[in-house]
N, C-alpha and C positions, 0 to 999 in steps of 0.2 A: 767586337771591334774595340778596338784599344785608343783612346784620344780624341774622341768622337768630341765636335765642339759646337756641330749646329745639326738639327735636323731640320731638314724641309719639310712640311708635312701639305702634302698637295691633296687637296678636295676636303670633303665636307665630311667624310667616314673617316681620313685618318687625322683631322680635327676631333673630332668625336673620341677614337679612339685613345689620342696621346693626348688629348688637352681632357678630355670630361669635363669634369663641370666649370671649369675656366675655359672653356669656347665659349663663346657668345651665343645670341639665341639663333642666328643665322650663318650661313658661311660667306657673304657681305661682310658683315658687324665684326667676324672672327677676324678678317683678314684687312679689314680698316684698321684695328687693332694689332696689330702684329706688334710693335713696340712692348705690348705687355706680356710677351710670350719670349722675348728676346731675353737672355742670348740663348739659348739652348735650344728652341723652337722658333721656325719660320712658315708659319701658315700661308699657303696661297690657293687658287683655284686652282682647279686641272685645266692644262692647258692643252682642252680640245678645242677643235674649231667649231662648235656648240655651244662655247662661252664668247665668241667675239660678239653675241649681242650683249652679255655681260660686262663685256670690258667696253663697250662704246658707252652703253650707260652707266659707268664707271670711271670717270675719266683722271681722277685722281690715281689710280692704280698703277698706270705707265709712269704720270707723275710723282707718286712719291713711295711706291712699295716696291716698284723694280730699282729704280737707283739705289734705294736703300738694301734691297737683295744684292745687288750686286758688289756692294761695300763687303757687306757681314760675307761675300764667297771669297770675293779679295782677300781680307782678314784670314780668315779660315787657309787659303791657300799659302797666304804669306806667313803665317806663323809656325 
């Protein structure tokens, strides 16, 4: 693929896989941090329904890592 400007890299293997040793030691810690994997990478959890006890004890997540995803897709689409 030709102009690729962001990947989303969802769960904790393709963390692993595309960040290595610049993941953090958990996939929490990876995706508190997104900021440091920007612009090129956007780490987040999988979004099964297996994680909603993750994201309730997570509450900054809705807060500040979705609106932030949703800027960097805006960007992406609008450029």
């Amino acid at each position: 693929m030709k102009n690729v400007t962001l990947i989303v890299l969802i769960g904790q293997h393709a963390h692993e896989h595309y960040l290595g040793d610049r993941a953090k030691p958990s996939l929490t810690e990876t995706v508190k941090h997104f900021n440091d994997y920007l612009p090129t990478y956007f780490p987040l959890v999988h979004p099964s329904p297996r994680n909603n006890i993750w994201q309730a004890k997570n509450p900054w997540f809705r807060e500040r890592v979705l609106p932030e995803l949703r800027q960097c897709i805006k960007g992406v689409l609008t450029s």
